[in-house]
C-alpha positions in Angstrom: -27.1 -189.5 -20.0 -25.0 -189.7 -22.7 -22.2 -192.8 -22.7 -18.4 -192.0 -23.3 -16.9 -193.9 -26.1 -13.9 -195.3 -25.0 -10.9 -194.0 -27.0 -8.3 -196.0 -27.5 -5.2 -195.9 -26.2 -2.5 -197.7 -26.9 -0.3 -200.0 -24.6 2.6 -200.2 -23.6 3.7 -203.0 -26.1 2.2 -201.0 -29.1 4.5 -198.0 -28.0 7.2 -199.6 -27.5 6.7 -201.5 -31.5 5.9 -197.6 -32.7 9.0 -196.3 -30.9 10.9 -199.5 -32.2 10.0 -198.5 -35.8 11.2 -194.8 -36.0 14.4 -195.9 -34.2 14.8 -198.8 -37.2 13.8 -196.0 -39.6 16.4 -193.6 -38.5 19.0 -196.2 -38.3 18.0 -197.2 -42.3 18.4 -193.6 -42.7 21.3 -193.5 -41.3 23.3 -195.8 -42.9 21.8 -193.8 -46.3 23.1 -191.1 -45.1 26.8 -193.1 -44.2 26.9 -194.4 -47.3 26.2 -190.9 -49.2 28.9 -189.6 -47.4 31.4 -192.6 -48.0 30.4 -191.9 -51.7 31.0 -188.4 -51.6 34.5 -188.5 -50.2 35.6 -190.8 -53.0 34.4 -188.6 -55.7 36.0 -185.7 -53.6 39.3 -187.3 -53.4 38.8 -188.5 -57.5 38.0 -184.8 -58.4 41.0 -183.4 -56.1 43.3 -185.9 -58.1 41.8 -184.3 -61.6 42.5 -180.9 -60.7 45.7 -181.9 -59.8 46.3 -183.7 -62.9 44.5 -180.8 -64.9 46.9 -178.2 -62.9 50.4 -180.1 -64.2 48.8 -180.0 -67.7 47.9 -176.2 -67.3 52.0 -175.6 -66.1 53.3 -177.3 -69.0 51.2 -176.3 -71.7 52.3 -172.6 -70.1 56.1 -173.8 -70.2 55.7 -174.8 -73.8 53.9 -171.6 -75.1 56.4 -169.5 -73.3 59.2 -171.5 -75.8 56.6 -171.2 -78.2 56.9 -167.7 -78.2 60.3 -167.3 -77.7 61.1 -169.1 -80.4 58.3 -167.4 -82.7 60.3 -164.1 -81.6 63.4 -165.4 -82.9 62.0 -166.9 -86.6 60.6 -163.6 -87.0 64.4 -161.1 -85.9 65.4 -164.2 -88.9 63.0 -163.7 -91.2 63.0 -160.0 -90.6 66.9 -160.2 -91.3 66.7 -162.2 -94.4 64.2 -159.4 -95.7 66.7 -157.5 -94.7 69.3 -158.5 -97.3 67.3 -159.0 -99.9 66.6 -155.6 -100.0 70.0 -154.3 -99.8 70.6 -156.8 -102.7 67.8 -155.2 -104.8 69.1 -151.7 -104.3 72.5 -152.8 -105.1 
């Protein structure tokens, strides 16, 4: 004849305080998770406004190396010209 231990089971009350601890768990994790987010969209919304910033850079920096090189172009027809005369002055 053996005896049965008997197990224990929990009541009612002590589920309900387990179940009431996950659901305060989740909802800690939760507003983690929130937060996170919240963070996230304002360092989205910062790092849209840098590319932004960095792609009106990137235009005018190309605007002014196109004069750049226009201009380049031209000091060089000058100097080219002025080598030009020289020479026709030394065989003269």
């Amino acid at each position: 004849m053996s005896e049965t231990k008997p197990q224990f089971e929990p009541t009612s009350l002590e589920r309900f305080g387990h179940l009431e601890d996950k659901i305060f768990r989740i909802v800690e994790e939760f507003k983690l998770v929130r937060k996170e987010k919240e963070t996230l969209q304002a360092e989205n919304v910062q790092l849209k406004a840098q590319i932004a910033e960095i792609r009106d850079r990137e235009v005018a920096v190309q605007s002014d190396l196109t004069q750049f090189q226009k201009e380049r172009e031209q000091l060089r027809e000058r100097v080219e010209k002025a080598l030009s005369l020289l020479a026709t002055m030394e065989a003269r």
